[in-house]
C-alpha positions as CSV (number, residue, x, y, z in Angstrom):
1,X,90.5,86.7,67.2
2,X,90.5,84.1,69.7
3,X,91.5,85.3,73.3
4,X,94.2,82.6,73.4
5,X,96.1,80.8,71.5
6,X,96.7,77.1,72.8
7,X,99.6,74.7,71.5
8,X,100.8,71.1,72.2
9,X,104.4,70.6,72.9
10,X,106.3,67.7,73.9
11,X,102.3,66.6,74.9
12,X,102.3,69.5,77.0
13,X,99.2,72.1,76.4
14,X,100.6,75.3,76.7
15,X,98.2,78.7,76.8
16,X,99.3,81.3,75.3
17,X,97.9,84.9,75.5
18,X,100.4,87.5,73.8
19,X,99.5,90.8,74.4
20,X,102.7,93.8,72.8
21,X,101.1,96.6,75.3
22,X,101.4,95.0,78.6
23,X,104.2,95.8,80.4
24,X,105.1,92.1,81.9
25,X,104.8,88.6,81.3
26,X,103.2,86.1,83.9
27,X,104.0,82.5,83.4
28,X,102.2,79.7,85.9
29,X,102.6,75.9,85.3
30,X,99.5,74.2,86.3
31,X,99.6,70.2,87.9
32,X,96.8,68.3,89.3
33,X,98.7,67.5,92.4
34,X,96.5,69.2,94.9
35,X,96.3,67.6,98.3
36,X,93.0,65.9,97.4
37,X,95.9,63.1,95.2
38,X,97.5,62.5,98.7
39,X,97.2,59.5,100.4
40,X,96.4,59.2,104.0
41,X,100.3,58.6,105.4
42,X,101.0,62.0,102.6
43,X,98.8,64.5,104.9
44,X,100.4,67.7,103.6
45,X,103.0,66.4,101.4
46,X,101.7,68.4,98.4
47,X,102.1,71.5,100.3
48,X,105.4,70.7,101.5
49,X,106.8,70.1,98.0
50,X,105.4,73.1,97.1
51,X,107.5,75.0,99.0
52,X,110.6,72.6,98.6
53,X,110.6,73.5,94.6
54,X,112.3,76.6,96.1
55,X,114.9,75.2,97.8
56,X,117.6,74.4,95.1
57,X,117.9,72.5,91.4
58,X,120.6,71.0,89.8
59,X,122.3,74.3,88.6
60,X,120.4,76.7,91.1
61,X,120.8,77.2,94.9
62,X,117.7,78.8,96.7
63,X,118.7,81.8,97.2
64,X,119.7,82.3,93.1
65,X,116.5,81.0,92.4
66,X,114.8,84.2,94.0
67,X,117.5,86.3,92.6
68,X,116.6,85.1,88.9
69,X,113.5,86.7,89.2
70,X,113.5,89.6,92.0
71,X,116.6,91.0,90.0
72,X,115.0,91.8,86.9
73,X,112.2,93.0,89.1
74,X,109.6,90.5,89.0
75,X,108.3,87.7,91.8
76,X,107.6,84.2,92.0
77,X,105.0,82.3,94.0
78,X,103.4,78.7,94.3
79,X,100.0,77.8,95.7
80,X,98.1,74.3,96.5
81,X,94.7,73.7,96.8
82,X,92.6,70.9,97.0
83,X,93.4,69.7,93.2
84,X,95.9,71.8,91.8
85,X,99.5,72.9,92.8
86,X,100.5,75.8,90.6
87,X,104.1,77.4,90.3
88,X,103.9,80.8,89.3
89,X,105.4,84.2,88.3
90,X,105.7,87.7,86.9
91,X,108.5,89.4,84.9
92,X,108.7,92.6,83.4
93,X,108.6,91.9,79.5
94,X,111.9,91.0,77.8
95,X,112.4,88.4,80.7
96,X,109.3,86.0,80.0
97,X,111.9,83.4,78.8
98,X,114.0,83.2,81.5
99,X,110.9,83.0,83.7
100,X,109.3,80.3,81.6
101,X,113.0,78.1,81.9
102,X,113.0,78.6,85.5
103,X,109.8,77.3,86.7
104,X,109.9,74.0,84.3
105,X,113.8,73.9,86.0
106,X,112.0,74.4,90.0
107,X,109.1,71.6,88.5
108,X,111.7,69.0,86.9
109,X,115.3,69.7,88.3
110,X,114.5,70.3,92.0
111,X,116.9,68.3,94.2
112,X,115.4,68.0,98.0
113,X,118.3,68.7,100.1
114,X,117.8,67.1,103.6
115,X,118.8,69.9,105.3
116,X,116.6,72.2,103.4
117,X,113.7,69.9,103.9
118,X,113.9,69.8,107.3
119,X,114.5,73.4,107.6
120,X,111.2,73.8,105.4
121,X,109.4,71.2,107.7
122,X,109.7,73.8,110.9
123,X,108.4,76.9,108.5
124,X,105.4,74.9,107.4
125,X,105.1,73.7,111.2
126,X,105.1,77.5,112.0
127,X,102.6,78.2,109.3
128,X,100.5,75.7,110.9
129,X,100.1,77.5,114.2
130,X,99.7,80.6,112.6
131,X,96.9,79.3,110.9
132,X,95.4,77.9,114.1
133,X,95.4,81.3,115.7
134,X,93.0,82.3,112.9
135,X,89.7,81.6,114.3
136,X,87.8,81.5,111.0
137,X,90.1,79.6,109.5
138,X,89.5,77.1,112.9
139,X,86.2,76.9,111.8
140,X,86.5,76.2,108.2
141,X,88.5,73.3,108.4
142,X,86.3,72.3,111.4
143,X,84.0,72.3,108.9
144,X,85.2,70.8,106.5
145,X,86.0,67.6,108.4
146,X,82.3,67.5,109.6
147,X,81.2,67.4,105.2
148,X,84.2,65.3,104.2
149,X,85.1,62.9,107.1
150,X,88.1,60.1,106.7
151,X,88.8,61.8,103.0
152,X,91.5,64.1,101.8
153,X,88.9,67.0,101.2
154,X,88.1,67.0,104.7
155,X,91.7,67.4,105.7
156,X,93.6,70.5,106.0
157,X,96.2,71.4,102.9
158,X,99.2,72.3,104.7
159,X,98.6,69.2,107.2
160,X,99.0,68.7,110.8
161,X,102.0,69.4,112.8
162,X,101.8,65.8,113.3
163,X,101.2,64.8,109.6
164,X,104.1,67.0,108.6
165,X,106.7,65.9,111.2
166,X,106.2,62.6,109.8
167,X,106.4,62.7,105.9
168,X,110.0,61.3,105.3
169,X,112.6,63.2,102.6
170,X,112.1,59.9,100.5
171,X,108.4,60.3,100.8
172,X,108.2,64.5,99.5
173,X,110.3,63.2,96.3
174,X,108.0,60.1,96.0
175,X,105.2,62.7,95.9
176,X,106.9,65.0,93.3
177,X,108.1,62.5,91.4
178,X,104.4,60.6,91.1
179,X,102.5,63.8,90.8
180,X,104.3,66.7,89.1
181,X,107.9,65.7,87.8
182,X,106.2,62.6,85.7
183,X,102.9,64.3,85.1
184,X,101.8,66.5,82.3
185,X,100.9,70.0,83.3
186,X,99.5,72.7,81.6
187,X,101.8,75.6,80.7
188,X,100.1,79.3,80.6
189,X,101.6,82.2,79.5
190,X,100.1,86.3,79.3
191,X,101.4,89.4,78.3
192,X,104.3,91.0,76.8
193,X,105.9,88.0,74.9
194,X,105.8,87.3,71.2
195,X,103.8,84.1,70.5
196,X,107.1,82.9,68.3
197,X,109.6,84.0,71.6
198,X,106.8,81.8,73.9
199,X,106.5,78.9,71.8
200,X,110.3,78.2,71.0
201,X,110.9,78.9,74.9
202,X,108.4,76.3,76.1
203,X,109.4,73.6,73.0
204,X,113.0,73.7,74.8
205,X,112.2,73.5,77.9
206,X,108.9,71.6,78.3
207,X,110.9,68.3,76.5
208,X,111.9,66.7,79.7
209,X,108.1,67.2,81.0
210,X,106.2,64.0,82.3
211,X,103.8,63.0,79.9
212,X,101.2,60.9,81.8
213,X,98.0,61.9,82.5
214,X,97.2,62.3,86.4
215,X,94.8,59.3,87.8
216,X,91.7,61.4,89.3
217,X,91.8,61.6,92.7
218,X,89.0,59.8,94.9
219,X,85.3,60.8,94.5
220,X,84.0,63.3,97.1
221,X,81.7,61.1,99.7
222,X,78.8,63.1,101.5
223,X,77.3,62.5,104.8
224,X,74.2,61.2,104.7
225,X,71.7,62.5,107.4
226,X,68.3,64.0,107.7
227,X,69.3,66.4,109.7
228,X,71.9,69.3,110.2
229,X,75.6,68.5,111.6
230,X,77.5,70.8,114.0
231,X,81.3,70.6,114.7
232,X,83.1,73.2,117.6
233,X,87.0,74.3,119.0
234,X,86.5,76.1,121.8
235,X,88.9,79.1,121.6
236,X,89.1,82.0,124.0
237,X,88.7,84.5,121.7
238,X,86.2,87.3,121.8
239,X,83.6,86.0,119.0
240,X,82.2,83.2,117.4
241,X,83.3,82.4,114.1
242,X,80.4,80.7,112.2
243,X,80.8,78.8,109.0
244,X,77.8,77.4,107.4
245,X,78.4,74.6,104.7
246,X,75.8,73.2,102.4
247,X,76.3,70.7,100.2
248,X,76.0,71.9,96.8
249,X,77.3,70.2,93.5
250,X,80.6,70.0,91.0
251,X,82.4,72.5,89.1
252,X,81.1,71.4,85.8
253,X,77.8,71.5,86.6
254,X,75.3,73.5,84.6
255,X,73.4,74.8,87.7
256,X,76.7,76.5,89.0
257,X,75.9,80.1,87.7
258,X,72.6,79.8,89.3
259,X,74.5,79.4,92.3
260,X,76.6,81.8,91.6
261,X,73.7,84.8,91.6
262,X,72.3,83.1,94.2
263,X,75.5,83.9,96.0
264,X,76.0,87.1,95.6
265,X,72.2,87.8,96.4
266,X,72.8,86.5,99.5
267,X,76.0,87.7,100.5
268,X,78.6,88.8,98.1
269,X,78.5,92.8,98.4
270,X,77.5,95.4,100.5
271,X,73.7,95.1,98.7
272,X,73.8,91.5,99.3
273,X,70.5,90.8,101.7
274,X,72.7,89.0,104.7
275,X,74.5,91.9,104.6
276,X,72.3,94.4,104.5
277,X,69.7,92.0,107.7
278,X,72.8,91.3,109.6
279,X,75.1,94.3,109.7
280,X,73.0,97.5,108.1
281,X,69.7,96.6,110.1
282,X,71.0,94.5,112.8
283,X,74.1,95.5,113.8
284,X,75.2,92.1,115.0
285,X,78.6,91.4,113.1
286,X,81.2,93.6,111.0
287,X,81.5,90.8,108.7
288,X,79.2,88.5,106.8
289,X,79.4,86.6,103.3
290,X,79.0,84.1,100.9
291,X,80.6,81.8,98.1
292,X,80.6,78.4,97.0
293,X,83.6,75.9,96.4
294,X,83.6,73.8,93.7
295,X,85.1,70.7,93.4
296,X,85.4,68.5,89.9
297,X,82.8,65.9,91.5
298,X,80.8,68.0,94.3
299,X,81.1,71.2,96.3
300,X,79.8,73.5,98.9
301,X,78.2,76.4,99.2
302,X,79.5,78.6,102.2
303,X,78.3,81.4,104.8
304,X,80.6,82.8,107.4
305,X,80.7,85.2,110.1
306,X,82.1,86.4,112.9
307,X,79.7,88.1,115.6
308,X,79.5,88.2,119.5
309,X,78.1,84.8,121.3
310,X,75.3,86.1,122.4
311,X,74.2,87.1,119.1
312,X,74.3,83.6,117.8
313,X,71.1,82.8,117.6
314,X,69.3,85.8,116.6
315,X,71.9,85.8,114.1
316,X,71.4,82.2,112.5
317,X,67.4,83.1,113.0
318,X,68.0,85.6,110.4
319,X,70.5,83.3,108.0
320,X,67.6,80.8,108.0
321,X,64.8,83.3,107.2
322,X,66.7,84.8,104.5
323,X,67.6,81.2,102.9
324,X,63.6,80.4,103.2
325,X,62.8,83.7,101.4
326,X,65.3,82.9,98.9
327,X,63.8,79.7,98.2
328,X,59.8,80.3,98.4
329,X,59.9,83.3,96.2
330,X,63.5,83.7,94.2
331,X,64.9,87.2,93.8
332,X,62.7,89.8,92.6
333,X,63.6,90.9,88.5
334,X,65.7,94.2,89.8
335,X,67.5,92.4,92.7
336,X,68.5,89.8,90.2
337,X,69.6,92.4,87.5
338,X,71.6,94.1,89.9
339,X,73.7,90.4,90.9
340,X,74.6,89.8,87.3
341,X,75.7,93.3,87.3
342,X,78.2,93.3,89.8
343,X,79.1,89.6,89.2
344,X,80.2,90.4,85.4
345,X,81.8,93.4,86.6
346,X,83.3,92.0,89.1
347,X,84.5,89.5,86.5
348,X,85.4,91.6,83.8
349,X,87.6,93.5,86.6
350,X,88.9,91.0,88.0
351,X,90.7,89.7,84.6
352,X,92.6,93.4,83.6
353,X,95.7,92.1,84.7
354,X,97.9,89.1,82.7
355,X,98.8,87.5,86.7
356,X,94.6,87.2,86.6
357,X,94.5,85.7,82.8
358,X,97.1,83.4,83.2
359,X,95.3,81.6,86.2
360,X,91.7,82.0,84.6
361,X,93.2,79.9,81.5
362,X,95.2,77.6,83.7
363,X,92.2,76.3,85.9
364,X,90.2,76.6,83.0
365,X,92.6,73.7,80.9
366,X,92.8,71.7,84.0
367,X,89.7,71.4,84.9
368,X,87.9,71.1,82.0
369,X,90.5,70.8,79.2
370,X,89.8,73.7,77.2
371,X,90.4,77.6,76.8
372,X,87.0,79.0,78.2
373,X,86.7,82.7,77.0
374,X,85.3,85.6,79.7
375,X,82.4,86.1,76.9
376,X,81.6,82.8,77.5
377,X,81.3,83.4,81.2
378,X,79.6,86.0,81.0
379,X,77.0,84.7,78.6
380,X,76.5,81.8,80.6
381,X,75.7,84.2,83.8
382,X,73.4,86.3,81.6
383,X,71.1,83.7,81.2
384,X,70.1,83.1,84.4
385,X,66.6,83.7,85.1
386,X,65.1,84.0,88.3
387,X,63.5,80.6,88.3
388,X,66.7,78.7,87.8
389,X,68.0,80.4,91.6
390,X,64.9,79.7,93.0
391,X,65.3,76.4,91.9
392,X,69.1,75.6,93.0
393,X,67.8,77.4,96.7
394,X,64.7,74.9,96.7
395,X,67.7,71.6,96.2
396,X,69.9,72.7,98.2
397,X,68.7,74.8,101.6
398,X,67.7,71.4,103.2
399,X,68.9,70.3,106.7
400,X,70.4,67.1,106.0
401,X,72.8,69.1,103.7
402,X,73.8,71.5,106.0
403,X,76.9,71.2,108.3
404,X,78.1,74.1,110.6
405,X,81.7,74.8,111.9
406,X,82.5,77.3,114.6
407,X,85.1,78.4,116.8
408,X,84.7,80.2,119.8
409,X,84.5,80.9,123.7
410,X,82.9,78.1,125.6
411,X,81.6,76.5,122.5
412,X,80.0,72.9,122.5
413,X,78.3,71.1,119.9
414,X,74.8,71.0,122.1
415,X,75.1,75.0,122.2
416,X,75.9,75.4,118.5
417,X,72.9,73.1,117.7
418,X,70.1,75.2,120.0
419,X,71.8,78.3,118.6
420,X,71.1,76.9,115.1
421,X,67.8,75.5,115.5
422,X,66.2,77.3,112.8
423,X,68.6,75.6,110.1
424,X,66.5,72.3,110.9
425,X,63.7,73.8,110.2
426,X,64.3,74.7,106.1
């Protein structure tokens, strides 16, 4: 039996994955309207509708909207990332159709009051500044501008104070009605719902669904340079939070479960080897890691962590060895074993839940138009040999890939590149 079934309604795909034991029904409506589709004058416009969706339809007031669902015991959510914007929700079964009528009402039906919106505008400008007290999250988006300069990746998704103070009510319902409310999204739909109950729900509601297909948004444009790239905020906090970028490759790219072992090698777990050199041995941070995010044209794989300034250097020293190891020899056949165990466990884990299912099959469709099965995943991962993450370490651990974000006390760029030296010598 296939793990999902997947229909076409009103040119809608819609997911579904019945299941009679489980207790509730998640439902998440998938559009590419990430902020990657903004233009420069939109800075954080697809965030900001996000959270105006909430904020009253034709036949719903805001706070109604949160009583459909929290009175039959459920919640409802949104999220937008750099290429998808995603209402969501979760309902104890019996209520998946009401759920399913409400969020394709919050997608199409949403009205933008002006006093709403401008309400809205000072919680996302709070947001903002709650973000900037969050030096890793400083650094991040420090980074990111230094690998995706003048582009909408290198931007941050909720905007600027500035960006947001400045987006016009006319200009939020331009960007809905462009990128979600005439757009085709992908419907998904797991748990405790009868395929019959889910199809006859979405066939009603999905008919006044855009039907266009979403222009893709600008191609990802690297930094060319032979060398590494540092960017700094100087914040008086007590450490430095470090985040290493390194350009890697898309989503869809064949390499990307090499990457992924090589990931969790590195940093991923408690066993990972950063982990192990920086905290177990060392004892220079409480937190290290690794990951990689993948775009649909190019991506980055990531290091972060947060550690005392005077440990800087040592603490890069070892980064570098460890990515120079990683390349010259790959992982040893155990080491390598043990990866693909906890990544498919991790995995298999990680989908118990029909919340976790319905956004595994929703990127899965929008991203590459298709229901991708875990088996699949897992397969994929299982055939990773230790040659193939040597190989992806040898391409990618090069200087003039690498770009460095950090935020800290008394930081500037000349310190964070002597503190890094060792990165320019990969």
């Amino acid at each position: 039996m296939s793990y999902a079934i997947v229909e076409t309604m009103a040119g809608v795909p819609v997911v579904l994955r019945p299941r009679d034991e489980a207790p509730g029904v998640a439902v998440g409506l998938f559009y590419p309207a990430g902020s990657r589709y903004e233009e420069r004058t939109e800075h954080g416009a697809a965030h900001f509708v996000e959270h105006l969706l909430f904020k009253g339809t034709k036949n719903r007031s805001c706070k109604e909207i949160s009583r459909e669902v929290e009175g039959r015991g459920g919640d409802l959510n949104a999220f937008t990332g750099e290429e998808t914007l995603c209402l969501h929700g979760r309902v104890p079964a019996g209520h998946g159709a009401e759920l399913i009528s409400l969020l394709a009402e919050m997608a199409l039906e949403s009205t933008f009051p002006g006093d709403e919106v401008e309400r809205e505008r000072g919680v996302i400008t709070e947001e903002i500044r709650m973000m900037d007290d969050q030096p890793a999250v400083v650094a991040g988006e420090a980074l990111n501008a230094l690998l995706w300069p003048e582009q909408a990746l290198g931007r941050p998704i909720a905007g600027t104070i500035s960006s947001v103070g400045g987006i016009p009510r006319n200009g939020l319902v331009g960007y809905w009605q462009r990128r979600i409310k005439g757009v085709r999204p992908v419907l998904v739909i797991a748990g405790g719902i009868s395929a019959q109950e889910a199809v006859r729900t979405a066939k009603k509601v999905l008919a006044r669904s855009g039907r266009l297909k979403s222009k893709d948004p600008a191609k990802a444009k690297r930094v060319v340079s032979r060398a590494f790239r540092v960017a700094v905020v100087d914040k008086p906090v007590a450490q430095v939070n470090l985040a290493i970028g390194i350009y890697a490759f898309g989503r869809q790219d064949p390499r990307r479960h090499a990457l992924r072992m090589l990931s969790v090698i590195l940093g991923e777990a408690m066993s990972s080897r950063l982990f192990q050199r920086l905290r177990e041995e060392q004892g220079l941070v409480y937190s290290v890691s690794s990951g990689a995010h993948l775009q649909r044209d190019d991506g980055v794989f990531y290091i972060s962590a947060g550690l005392e300034p005077g440990n800087l250097t040592k603490a890069v020293d070892l980064i570098a060895e460890e990515l120079r190891q990683l390349a010259a020899k790959g992982p040893a056949a155990a080491e390598l074993k043990r990866a693909k165990d906890y990544a498919t466990g991790q995995f298999a884990l990680g989908l118990e839940g029909t919340t976790q299912q319905m956004f595994w099959l929703g990127d899965a469709m929008l991203t590459r138009g298709r229901v991708v099965e875990p088996k699949e995943a897992i397969e994929k991962l299982a055939t990773v040999d230790a040659q193939a993450v040597q190989k992806v370490a040898r391409e990618i651990f090069q200087p003039g890939r690498i770009g460095l974000g950090a935020a800290g006390p008394g930081l500037t760029p000349a310190m964070l590149t002597r503190a890094a030296g060792a990165l320019g010598k990969l």
